[in-house]
N, C-alpha and C positions, 0 to 999 in steps of 0.2 A: 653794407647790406647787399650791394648792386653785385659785387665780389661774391658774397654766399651763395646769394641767386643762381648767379653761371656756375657756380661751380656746384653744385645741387644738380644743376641740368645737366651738367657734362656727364655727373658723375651715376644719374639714374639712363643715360643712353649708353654709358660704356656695357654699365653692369646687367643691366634689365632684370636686375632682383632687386629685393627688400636687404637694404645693408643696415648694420649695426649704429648708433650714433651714439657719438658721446656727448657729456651734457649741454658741452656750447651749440653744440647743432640742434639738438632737441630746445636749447631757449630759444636760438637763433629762429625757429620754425615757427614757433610759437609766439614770437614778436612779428612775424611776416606773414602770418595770422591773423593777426590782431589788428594789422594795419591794413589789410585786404578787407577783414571784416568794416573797420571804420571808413573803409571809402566806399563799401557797398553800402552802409548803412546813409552815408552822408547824399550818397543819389538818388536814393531813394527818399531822405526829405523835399530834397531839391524838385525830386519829381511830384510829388504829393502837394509843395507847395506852389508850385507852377500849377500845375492842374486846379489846384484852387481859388488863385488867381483867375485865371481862365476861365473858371464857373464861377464868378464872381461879374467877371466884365459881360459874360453871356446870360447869366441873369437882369445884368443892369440894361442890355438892350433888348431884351424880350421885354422888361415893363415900359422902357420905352416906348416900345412900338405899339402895348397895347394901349398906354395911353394918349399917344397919336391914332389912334385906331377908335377908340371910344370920342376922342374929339371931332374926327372925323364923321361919325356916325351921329352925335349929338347937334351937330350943326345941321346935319339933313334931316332931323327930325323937326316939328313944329317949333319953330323957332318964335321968341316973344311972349312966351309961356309967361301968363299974369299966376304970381302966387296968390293965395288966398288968404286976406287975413282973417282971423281965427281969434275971438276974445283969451285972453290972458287967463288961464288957469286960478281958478279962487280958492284959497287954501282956508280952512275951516279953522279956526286959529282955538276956536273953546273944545271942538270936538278933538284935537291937537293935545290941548293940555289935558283933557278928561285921560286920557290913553298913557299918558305918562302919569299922571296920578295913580291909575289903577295900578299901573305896572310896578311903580313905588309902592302902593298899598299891598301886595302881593307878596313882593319880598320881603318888609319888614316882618308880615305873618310867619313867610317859610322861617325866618330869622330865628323868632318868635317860637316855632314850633321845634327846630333844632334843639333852642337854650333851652328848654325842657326837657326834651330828652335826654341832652348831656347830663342837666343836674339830676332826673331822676335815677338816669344808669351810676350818678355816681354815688348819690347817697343810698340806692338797693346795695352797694358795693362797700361803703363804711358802715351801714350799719349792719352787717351780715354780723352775727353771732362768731365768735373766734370758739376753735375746737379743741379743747385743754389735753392736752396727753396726758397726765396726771392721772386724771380719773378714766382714761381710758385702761392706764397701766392697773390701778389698782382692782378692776373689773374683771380683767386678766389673769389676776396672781391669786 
């Protein structure tokens, strides 16, 4: 490949035109292409993944700093702060179950309201009258 190379070079400063190729120069070009292309591409992960590294370790010291920053600040405010205790939350245990009752009462209705409708669209649907050609033809003729 290192052989095509130079001699590619020598041969576009002897000439300083566009020369003819034939097919091994044209794949030849086209493989030193392709491999230019894959090392362009492969620096460019490299650089995308450095860089993300990077913003990765520079995000991890900026939370640092802000939570050295708030510990800092939370010591200089009133320190010894008594919490408050606060009775225990009292959960209504009957008013609880009334609300899932209705909620169950409710659905079994909609349920309830469905299964009728289905059976009444079905039986308006069987028991529809069938339309005899027969006697339509002989009404005809």
């Amino acid at each position: 490949m290192t052989k095509f190379i130079k001699g590619e070079k020598l041969s576009q400063r002897q000439s300083k035109t566009t020369e003819e190729y034939d097919e091994r120069d044209v794949l030849l070009t086209d493989i030193r292409a392709r491999i230019d292309d894959y090392e362009q591409v492969g620096a460019e992960k490299r650089q995308a993944a450095k860089r993300k590294t990077e913003g990765i370790q520079n995000s991890g010291l900026v939370m640092r700093q802000l939570a050295m920053d708030e510990l800092a600040s939370s010591s200089s405010d009133l320190p010894n702060k008594k919490k408050s205790k606060r009775p225990a939350p009292t959960v209504n245990i009957n008013a609880l179950v009334e609300t899932i009752q209705t909620a169950i009462d409710e659905k079994k209705q909609r349920e309830k309201r469905v299964e009728t409708l289905q059976s009444s669209a079905w039986n308006s649907i069987v028991n529809k009258p069938l339309v005899k050609l027969r006697s339509s033809k002989r009404t005809s003729a």
